[in-house]
N, C-alpha and C positions, 0 to 999 in steps of 0.2 A: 487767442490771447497769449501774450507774452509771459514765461515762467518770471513770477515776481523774483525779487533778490533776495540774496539769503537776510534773513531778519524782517522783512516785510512780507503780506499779504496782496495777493490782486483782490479788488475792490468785489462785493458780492453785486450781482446781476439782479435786480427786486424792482424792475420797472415795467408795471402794465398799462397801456397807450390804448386807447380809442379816437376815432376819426368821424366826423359827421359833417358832410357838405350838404346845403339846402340849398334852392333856388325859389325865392318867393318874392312878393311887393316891390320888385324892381334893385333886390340885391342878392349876393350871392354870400353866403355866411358857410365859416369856416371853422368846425368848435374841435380841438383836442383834448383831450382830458387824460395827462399822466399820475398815476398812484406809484405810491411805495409805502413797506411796512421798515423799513429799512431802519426809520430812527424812532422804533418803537423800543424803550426800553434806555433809551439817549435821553431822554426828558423829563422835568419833573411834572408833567401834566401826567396825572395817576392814569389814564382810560386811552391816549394816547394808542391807535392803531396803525393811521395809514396819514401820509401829507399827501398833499397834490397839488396840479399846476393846473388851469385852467383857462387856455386860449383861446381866444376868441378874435376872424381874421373878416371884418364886413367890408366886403369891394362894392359901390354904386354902381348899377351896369350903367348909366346915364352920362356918370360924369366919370366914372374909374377913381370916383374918391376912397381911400382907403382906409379901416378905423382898426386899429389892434390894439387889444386889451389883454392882461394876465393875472390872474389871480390864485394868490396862493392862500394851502389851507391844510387845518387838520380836522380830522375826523377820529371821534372812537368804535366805526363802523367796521368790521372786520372786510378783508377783502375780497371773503366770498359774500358776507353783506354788501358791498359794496363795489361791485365791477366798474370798470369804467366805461364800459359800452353798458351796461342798464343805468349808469348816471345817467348819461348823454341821451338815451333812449326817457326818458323825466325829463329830461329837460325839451326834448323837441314838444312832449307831450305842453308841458306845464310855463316854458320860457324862461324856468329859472334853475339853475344848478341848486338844488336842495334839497336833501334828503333829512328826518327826521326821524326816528325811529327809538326807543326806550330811553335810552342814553346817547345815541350818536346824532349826532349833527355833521352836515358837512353841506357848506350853503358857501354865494356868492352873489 
């Protein structure tokens, strides 16, 4: 990384990424799941921990037809409550990105 200029900062590094390909029922599914704590404390949502992205990339192996979806989201889940590889690891389990837990939520 390039030394920022004088009166500016380089942007902080606060993105943790998970990867999950399946092969099942005739398609091939592609889930990433990026977090950040980044704009906790940017917002006036009190509980505010972690945002995320949510991608989801379905190719038909039949026809190669292809379906991508993204969703964003917040959570008051902390980020050692909340990894991105044990979301994705619920959702292979359960088919839905959602966690529940005292006060966090973090669904799609």
């Amino acid at each position: 990384m390039k030394p920022a200029k004088p009166g500016f900062s380089n942007p902080k590094k606060d993105f943790r990424v998970a990867h999950d390909t399946t092969m099942q029922h005739g398609r091939i599914e592609k889930r990433t799941l990026t977090t950040s704590s980044l704009l906790k404390g940017y917002s006036d949502w009190p509980y505010l921990q972690q945002v995320f992205k949510y991608e989801t990339d379905v190719t038909e192996k039949k026809t190669g037809e292809r379906t991508q979806k993204v969703c964003y989201g917040v959570t008051s889940l902390t980020a050692k409550q909340a990894t991105p590889s044990a979301c994705l690891i619920l959702f292979a389990v359960t088919g839905k990105l959602k966690m529940d837990f005292t006060i966090g939520v973090m669904s799609c």
